[in-house]
KENUKE-337662 format. One record per residue: x, y, z of N, C-alpha, C in turn; residue in three letters. Coordinates in nm, 4 decimals, padded with zeros to 6 digits. Layout:
N
@n_X: X&n_Y: Y&n_Z: Z&ca_X: X&ca_Y: Y&ca_Z: Z&c_X: X&c_Y: Y&c_Z: Z&rest: ALA $
...
END
This chain:
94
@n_X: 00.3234&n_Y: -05.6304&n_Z: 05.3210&ca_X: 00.2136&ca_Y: -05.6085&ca_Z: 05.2290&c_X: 00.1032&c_Y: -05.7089&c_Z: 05.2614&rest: UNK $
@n_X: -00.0186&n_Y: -05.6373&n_Z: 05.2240&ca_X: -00.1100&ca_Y: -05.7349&ca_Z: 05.2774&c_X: -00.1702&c_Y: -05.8861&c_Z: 05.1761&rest: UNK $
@n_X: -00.2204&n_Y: -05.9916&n_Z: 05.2162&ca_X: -00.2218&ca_Y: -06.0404&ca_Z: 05.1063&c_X: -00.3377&c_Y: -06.0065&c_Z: 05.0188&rest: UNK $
@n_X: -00.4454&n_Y: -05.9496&n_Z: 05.0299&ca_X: -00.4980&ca_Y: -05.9085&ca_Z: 04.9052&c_X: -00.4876&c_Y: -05.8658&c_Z: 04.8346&rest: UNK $
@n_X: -00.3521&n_Y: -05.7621&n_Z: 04.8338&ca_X: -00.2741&ca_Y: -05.6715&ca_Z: 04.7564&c_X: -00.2510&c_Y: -05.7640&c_Z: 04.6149&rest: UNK $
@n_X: -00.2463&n_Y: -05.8879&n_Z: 04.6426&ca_X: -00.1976&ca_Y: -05.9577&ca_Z: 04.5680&c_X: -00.3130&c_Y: -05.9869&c_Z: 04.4164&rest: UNK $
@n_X: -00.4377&n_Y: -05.9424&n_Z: 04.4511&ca_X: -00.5294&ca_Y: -05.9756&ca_Z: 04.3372&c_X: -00.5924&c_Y: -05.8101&c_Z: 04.3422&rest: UNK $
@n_X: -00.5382&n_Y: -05.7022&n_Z: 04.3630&ca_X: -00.5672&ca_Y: -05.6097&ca_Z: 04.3437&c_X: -00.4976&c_Y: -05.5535&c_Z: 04.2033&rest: UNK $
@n_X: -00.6070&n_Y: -05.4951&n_Z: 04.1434&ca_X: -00.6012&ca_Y: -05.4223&ca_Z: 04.0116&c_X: -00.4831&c_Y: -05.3330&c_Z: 03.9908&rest: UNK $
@n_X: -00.4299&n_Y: -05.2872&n_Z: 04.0589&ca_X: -00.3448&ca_Y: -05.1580&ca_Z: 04.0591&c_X: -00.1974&c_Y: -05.2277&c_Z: 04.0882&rest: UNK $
@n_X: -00.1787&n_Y: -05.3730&n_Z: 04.0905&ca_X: -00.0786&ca_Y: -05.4058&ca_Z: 04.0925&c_X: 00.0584&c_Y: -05.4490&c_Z: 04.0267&rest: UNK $
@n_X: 00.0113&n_Y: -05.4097&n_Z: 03.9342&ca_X: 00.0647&ca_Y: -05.3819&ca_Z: 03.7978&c_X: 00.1212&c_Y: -05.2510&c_Z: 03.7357&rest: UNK $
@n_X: 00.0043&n_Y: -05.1515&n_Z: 03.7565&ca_X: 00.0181&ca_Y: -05.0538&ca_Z: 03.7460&c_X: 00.0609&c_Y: -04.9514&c_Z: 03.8855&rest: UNK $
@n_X: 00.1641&n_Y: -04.9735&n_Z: 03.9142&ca_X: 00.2443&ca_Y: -04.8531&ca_Z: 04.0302&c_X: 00.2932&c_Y: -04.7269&c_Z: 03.9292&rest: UNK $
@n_X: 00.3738&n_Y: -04.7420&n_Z: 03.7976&ca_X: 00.3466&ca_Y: -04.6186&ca_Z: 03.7238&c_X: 00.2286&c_Y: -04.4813&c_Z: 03.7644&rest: UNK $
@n_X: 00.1182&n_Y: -04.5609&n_Z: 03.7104&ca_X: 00.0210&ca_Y: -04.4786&ca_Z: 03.7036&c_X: -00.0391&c_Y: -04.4522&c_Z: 03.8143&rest: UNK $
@n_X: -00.0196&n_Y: -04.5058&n_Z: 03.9375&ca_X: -00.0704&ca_Y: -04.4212&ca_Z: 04.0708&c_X: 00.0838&c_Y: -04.3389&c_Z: 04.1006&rest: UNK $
@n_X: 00.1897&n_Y: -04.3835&n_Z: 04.1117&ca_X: 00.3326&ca_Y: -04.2687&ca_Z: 04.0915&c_X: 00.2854&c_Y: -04.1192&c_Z: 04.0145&rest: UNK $
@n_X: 00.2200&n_Y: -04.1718&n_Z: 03.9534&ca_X: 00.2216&ca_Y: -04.0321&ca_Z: 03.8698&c_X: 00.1510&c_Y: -03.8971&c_Z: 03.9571&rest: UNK $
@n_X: 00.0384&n_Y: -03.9965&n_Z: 04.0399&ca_X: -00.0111&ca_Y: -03.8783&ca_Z: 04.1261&c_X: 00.0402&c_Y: -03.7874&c_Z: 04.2140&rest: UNK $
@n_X: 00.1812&n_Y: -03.7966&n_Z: 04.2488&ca_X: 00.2724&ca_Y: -03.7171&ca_Z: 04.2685&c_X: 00.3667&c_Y: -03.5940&c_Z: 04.1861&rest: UNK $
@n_X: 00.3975&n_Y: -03.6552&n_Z: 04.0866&ca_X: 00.4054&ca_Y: -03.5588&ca_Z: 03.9597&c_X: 00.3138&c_Y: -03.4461&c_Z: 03.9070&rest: UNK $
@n_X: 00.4250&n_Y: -03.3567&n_Z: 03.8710&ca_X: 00.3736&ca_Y: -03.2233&ca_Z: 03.7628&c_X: 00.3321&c_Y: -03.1092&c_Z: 03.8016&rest: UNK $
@n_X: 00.2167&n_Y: -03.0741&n_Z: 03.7460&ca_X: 00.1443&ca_Y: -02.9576&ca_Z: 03.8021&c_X: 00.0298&c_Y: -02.9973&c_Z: 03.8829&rest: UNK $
@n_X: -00.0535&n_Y: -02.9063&n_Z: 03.9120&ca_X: -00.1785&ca_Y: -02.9646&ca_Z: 04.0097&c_X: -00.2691&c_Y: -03.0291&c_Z: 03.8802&rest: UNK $
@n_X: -00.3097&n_Y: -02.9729&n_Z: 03.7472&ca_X: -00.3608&ca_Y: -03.0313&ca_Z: 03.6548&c_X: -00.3057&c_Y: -03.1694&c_Z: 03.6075&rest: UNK $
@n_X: -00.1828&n_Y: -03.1695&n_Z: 03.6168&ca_X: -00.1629&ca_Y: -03.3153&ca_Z: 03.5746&c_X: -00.1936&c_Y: -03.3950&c_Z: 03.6752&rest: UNK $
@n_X: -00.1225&n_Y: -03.3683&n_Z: 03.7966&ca_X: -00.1684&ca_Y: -03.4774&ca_Z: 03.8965&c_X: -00.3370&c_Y: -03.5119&c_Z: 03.9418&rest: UNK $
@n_X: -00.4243&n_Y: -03.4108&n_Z: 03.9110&ca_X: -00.5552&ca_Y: -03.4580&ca_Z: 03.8846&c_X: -00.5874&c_Y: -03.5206&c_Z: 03.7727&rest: UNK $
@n_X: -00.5332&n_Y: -03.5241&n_Z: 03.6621&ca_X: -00.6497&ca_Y: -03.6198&ca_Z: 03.5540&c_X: -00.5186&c_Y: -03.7625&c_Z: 03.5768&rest: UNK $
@n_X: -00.3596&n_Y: -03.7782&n_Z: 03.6496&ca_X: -00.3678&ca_Y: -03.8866&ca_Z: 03.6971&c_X: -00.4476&c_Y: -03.9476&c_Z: 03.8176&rest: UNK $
@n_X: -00.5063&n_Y: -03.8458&n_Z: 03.9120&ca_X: -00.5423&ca_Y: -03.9148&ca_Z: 04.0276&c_X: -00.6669&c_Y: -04.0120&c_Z: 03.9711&rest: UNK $
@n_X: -00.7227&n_Y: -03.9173&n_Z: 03.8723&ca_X: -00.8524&ca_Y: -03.9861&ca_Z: 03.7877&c_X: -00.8253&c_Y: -04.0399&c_Z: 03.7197&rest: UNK $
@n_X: -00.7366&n_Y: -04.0833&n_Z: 03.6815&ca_X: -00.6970&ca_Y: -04.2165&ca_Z: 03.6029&c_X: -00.6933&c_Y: -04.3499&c_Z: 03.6993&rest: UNK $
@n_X: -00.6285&n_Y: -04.3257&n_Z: 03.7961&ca_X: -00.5811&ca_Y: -04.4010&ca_Z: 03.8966&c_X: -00.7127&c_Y: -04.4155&c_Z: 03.9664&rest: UNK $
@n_X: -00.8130&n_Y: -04.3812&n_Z: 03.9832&ca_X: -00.9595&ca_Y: -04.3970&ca_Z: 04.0758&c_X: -01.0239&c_Y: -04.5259&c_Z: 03.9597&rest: UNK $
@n_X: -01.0129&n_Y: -04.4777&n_Z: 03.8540&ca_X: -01.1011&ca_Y: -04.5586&ca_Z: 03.7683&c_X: -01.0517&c_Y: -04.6962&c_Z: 03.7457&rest: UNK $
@n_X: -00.8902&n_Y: -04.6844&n_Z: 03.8187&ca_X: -00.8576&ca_Y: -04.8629&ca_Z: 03.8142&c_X: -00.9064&c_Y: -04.9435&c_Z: 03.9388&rest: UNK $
@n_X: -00.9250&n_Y: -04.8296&n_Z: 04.0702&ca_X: -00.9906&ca_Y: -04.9007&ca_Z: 04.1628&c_X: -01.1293&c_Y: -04.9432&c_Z: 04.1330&rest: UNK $
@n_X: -01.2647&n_Y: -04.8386&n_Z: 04.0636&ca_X: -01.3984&ca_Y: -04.8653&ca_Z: 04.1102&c_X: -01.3804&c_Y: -05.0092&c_Z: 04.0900&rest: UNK $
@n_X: -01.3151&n_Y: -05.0931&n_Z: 03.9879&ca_X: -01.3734&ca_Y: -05.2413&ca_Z: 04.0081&c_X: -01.3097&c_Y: -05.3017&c_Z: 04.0684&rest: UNK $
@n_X: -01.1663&n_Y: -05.2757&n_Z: 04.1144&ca_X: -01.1307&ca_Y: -05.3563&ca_Z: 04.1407&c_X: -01.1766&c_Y: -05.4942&c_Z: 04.2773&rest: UNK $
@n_X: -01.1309&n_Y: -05.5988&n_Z: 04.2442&ca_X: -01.2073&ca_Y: -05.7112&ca_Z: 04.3227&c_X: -01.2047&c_Y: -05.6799&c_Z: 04.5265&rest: UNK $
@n_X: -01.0593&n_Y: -05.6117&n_Z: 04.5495&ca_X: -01.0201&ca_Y: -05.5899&ca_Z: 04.7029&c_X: -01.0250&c_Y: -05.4527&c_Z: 04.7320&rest: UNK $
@n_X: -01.1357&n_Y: -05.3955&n_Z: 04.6806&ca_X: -01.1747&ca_Y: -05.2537&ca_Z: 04.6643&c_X: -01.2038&c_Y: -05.2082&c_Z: 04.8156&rest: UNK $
@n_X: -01.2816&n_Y: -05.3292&n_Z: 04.9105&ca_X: -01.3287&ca_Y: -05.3168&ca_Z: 05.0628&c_X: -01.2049&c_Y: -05.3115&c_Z: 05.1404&rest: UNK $
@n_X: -01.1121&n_Y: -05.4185&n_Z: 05.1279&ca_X: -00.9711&ca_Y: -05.4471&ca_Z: 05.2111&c_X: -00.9191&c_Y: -05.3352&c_Z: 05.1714&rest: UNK $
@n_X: -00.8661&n_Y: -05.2735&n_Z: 05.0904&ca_X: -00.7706&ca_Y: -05.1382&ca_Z: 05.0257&c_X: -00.8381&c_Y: -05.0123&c_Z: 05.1329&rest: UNK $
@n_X: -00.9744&n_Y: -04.9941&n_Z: 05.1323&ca_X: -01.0366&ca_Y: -04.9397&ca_Z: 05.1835&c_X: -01.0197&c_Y: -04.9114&c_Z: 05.3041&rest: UNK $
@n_X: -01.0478&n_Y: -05.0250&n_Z: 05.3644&ca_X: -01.0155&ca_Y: -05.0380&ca_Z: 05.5713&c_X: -00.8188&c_Y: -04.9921&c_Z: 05.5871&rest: UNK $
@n_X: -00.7316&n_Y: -05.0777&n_Z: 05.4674&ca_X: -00.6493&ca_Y: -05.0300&ca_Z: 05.4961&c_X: -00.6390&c_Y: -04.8408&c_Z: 05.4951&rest: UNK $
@n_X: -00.6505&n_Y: -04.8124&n_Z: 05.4383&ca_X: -00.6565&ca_Y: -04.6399&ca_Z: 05.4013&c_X: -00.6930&c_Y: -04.5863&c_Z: 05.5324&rest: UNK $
@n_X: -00.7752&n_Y: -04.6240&n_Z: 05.5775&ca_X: -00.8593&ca_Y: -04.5684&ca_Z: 05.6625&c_X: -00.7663&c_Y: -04.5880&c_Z: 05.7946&rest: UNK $
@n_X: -00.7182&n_Y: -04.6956&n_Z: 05.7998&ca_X: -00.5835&ca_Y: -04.7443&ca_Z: 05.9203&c_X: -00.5071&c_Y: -04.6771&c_Z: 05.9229&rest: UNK $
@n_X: -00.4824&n_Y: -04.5967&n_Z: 05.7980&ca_X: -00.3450&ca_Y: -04.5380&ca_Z: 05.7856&c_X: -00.3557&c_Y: -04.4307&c_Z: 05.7280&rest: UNK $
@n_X: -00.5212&n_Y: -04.3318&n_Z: 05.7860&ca_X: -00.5303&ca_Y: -04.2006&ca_Z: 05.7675&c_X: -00.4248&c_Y: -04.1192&c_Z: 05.8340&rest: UNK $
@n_X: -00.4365&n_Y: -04.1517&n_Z: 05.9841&ca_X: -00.3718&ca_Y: -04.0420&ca_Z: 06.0470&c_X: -00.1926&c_Y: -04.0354&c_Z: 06.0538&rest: UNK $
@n_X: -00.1526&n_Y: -04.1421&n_Z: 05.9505&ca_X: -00.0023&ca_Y: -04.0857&ca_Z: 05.9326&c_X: 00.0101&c_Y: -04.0606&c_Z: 05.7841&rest: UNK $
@n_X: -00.1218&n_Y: -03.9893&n_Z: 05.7166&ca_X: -00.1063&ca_Y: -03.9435&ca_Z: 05.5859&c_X: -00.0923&c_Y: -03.8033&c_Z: 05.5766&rest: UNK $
@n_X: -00.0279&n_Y: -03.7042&n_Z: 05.4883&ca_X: -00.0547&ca_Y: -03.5822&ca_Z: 05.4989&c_X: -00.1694&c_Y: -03.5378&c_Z: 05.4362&rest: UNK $
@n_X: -00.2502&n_Y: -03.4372&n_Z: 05.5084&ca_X: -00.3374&ca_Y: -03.3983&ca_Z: 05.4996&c_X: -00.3985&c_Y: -03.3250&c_Z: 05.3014&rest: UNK $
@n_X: -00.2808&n_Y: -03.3163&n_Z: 05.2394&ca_X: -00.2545&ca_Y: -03.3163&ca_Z: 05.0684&c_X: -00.2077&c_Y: -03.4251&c_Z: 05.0316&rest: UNK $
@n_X: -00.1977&n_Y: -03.5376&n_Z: 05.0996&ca_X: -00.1046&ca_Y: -03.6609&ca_Z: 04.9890&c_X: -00.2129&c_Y: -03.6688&c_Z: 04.8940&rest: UNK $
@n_X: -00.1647&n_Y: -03.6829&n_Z: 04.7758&ca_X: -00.2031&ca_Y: -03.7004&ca_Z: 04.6359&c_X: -00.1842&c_Y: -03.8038&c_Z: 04.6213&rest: UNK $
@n_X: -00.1852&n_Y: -03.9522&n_Z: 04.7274&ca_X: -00.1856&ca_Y: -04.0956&ca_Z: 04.6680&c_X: -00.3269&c_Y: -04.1458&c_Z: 04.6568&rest: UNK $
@n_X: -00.3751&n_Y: -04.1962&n_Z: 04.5913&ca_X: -00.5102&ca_Y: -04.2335&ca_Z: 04.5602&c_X: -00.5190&c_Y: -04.4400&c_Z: 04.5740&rest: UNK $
@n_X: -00.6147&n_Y: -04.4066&n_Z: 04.6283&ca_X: -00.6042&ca_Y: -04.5764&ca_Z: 04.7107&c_X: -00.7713&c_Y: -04.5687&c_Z: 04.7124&rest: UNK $
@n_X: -00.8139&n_Y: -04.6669&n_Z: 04.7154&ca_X: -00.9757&ca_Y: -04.7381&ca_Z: 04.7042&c_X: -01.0357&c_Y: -04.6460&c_Z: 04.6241&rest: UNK $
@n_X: -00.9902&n_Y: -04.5949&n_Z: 04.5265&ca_X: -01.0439&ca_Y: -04.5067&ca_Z: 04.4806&c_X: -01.0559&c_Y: -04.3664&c_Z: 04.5425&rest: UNK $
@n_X: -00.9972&n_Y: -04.3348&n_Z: 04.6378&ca_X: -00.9926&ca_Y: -04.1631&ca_Z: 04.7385&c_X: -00.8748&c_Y: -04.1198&c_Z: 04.7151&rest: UNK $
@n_X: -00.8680&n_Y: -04.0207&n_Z: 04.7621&ca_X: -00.7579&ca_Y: -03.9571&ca_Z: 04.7936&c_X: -00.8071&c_Y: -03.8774&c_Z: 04.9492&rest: UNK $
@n_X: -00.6566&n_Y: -03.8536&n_Z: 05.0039&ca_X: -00.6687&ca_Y: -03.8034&ca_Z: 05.1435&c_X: -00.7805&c_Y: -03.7416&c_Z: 05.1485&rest: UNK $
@n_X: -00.7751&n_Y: -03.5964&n_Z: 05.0396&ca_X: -00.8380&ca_Y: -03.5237&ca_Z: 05.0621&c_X: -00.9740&c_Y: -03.5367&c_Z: 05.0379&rest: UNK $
@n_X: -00.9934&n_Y: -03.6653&n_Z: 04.9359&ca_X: -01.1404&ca_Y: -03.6805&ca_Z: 04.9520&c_X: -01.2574&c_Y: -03.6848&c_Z: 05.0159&rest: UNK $
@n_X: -01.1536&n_Y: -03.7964&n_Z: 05.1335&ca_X: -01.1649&ca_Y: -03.8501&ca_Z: 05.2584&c_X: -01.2065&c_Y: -03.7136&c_Z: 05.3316&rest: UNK $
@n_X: -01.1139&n_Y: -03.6552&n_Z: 05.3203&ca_X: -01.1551&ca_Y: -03.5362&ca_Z: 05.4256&c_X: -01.2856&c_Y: -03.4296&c_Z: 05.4423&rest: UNK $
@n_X: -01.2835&n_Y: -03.4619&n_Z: 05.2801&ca_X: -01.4184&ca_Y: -03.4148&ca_Z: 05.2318&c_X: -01.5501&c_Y: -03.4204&c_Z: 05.2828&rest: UNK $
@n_X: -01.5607&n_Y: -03.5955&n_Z: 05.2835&ca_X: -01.6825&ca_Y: -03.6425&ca_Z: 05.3020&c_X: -01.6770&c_Y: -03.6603&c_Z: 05.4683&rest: UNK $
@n_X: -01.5896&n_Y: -03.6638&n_Z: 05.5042&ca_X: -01.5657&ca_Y: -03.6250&ca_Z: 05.6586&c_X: -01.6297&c_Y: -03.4830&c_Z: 05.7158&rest: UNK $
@n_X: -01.5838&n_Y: -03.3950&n_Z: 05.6521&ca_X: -01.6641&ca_Y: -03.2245&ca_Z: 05.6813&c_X: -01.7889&c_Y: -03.2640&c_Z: 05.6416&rest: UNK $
@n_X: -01.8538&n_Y: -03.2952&n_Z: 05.5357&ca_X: -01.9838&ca_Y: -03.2967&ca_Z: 05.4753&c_X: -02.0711&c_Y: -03.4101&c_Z: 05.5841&rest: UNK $
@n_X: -02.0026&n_Y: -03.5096&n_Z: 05.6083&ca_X: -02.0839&ca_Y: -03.6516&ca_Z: 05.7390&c_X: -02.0737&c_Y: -03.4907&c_Z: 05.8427&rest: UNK $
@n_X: -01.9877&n_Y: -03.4242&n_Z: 05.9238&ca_X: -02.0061&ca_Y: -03.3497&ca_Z: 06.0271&c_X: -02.1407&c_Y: -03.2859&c_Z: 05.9688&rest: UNK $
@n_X: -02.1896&n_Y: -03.2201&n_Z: 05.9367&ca_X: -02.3117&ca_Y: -03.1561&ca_Z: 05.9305&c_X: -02.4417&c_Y: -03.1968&c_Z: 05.9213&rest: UNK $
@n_X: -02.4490&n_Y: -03.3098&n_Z: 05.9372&ca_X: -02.5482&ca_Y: -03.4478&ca_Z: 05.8869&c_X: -02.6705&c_Y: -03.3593&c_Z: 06.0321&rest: UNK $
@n_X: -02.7879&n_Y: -03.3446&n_Z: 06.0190&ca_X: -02.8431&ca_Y: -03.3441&ca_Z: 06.1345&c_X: -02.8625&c_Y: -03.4380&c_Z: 06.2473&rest: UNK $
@n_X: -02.8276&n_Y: -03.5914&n_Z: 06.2294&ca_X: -02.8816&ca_Y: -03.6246&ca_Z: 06.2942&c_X: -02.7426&c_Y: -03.6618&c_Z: 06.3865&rest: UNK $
@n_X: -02.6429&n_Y: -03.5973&n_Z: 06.4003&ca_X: -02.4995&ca_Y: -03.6023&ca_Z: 06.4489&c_X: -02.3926&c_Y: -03.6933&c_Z: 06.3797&rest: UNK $
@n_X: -02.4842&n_Y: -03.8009&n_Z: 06.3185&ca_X: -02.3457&ca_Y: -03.9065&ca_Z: 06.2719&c_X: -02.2002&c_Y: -03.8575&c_Z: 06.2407&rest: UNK $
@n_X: -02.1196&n_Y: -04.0156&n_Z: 06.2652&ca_X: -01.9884&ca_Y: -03.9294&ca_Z: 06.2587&c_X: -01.9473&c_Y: -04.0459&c_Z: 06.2031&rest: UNK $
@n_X: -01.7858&n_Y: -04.0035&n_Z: 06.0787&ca_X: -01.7083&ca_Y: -04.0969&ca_Z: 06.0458&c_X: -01.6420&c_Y: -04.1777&c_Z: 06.1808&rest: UNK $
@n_X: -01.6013&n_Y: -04.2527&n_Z: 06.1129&ca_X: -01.5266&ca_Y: -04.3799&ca_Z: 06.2359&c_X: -01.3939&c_Y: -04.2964&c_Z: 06.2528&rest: UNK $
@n_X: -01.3015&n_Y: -04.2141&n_Z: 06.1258&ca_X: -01.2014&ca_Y: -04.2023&ca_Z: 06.1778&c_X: -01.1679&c_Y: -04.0365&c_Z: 06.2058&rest: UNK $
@n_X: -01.2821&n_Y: -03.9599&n_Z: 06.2957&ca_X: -01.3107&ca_Y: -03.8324&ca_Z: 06.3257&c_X: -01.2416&c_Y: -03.8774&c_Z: 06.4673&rest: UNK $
END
């Protein structure tokens, strides 16, 4: 584990990011959004971040774990939406 993990917000709460695995697709969305709103402040919001991003490509393309505030698929999101950019830009982890 890394050590910033250690003053990160969500470290307490593993319950409530667990949950984003659970239920139906409705439940596991208003937990994933529960679980986003403990990241926006948290203090190691940048480090959580780079990690995620390290450890896109052995995530499944639906994991429902929510980390810096994303989820996979968020990620993937704004990944399709950066591809169309006119002026070519590209995510780092395309």
């Amino acid at each position: 584990m890394s050590s910033w993990w250690h003053h990160a917000r969500c470290r307490d709460e593993r319950q409530l990011f667990d949950a984003t695995h659970e239920g139906h697709a409705k439940e596991r969305h208003r937990a994933q959004e529960k679980a986003k709103k403990v990241c926006y402040d948290c203090p190691v919001r940048r480090d959580c971040f780079g990690d995620l991003l390290e450890r896109l490509s052995d995530l499944e393309p639906n994991d429902s774990t929510v980390q810096a505030g994303y989820t996979v698929r968020d990620l993937n999101k704004m990944r399709k939406a950066r591809r169309g950019l006119p002026d070519g830009r590209r995510t780092r982890w395309q």
